[in-house]
Structures are given as C-alpha cells and as structure tokens.
N, C-alpha and C positions, 0 to 999 in steps of 0.2 A: 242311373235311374231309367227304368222300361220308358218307352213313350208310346202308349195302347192307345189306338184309334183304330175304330170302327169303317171299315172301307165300305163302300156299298152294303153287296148284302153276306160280305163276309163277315164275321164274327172278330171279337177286337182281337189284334194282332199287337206285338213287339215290333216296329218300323227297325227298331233298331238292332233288332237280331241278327248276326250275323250267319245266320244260316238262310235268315229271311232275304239278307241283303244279297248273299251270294246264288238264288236261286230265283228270284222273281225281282222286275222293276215296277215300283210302285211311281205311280202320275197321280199326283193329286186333282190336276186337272184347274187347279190355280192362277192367277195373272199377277205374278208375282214381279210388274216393271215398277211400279210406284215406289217396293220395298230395295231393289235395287238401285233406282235412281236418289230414292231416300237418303242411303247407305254412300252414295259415294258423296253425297252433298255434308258428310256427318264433321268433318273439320271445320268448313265456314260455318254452319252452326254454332259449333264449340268456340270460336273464335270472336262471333257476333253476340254469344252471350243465348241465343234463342233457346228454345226449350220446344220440341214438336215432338209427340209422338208418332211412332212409328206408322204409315197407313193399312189397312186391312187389303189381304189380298183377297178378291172376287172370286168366289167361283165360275169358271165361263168355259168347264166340260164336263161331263164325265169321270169317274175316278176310272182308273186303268189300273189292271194288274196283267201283266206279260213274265212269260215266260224269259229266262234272259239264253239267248240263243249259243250252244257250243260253237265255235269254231271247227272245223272239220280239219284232225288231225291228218296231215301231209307226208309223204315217206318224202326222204331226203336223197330221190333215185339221182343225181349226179355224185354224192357221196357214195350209195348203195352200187352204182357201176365203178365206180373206182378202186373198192377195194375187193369187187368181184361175189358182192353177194349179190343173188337173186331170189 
C-alpha cells in the first residue's frame, strides 16, 4: 500500500518508492525519542497488563529532502599497475 504524504511544498509523493528511496533522503524533521523509548519499554507493559498508546512525535524541524550523494567511483591503480595496464 503507497504511503502519500505531502512534504513541504512538494506535491504528495510515494515515501515508499523505491525509486524514491534510492534517489533522495527524506527528514521528516520529527522527534521521534518518546516513540523509541516507548518501543523498547513494550514487554514490561505487556507483562504488567498496562495498555498506553503510543506518544505522538513533535515536529521540531523542517522537512528535508536531499539529494543522496554518489560515491566517487575509484580506479583500483595497485591492481591496474600489476597487471600492466595504464
């Protein structure tokens, strides 16, 4: 199932594209500690019987969308002089 959300002032996207995902990283810009410290408390919960929803993450940036950076492909010149090409 797509998950469309509207980033700034782009127009709503597929996050979950993977064309999407291999070409730009998306920040939601989120404070997403509450839901991890939530997450790892979730056994003693389960254990004690409690029942808590999960807490809402803040927004407290900016959304970001960045380009995701190539690596700058490398000649392998200790192999490339070893077997005499140049």
């Amino acid at each position: 199932m797509p998950t469309l959300r509207r980033l700034g002032e782009f127009p709503r996207i597929d996050i979950n594209d993977t064309q999407v995902q291999a070409s730009v990283k998306i920040d939601d810009g989120c404070d997403h500690t509450a839901r991890i410290i939530w997450a790892m408390n979730n056994k003693r919960r389960m254990s004690t019987g409690l029942s808590i929803e999960h807490p809402d993450a803040p927004q407290v940036a900016p959304v970001k969308i960045e380009p995701i950076k190539k690596p700058r492909k490398r000649g392998y010149s200790v192999v490339e002089k070893a077997i005499g090409a140049e």
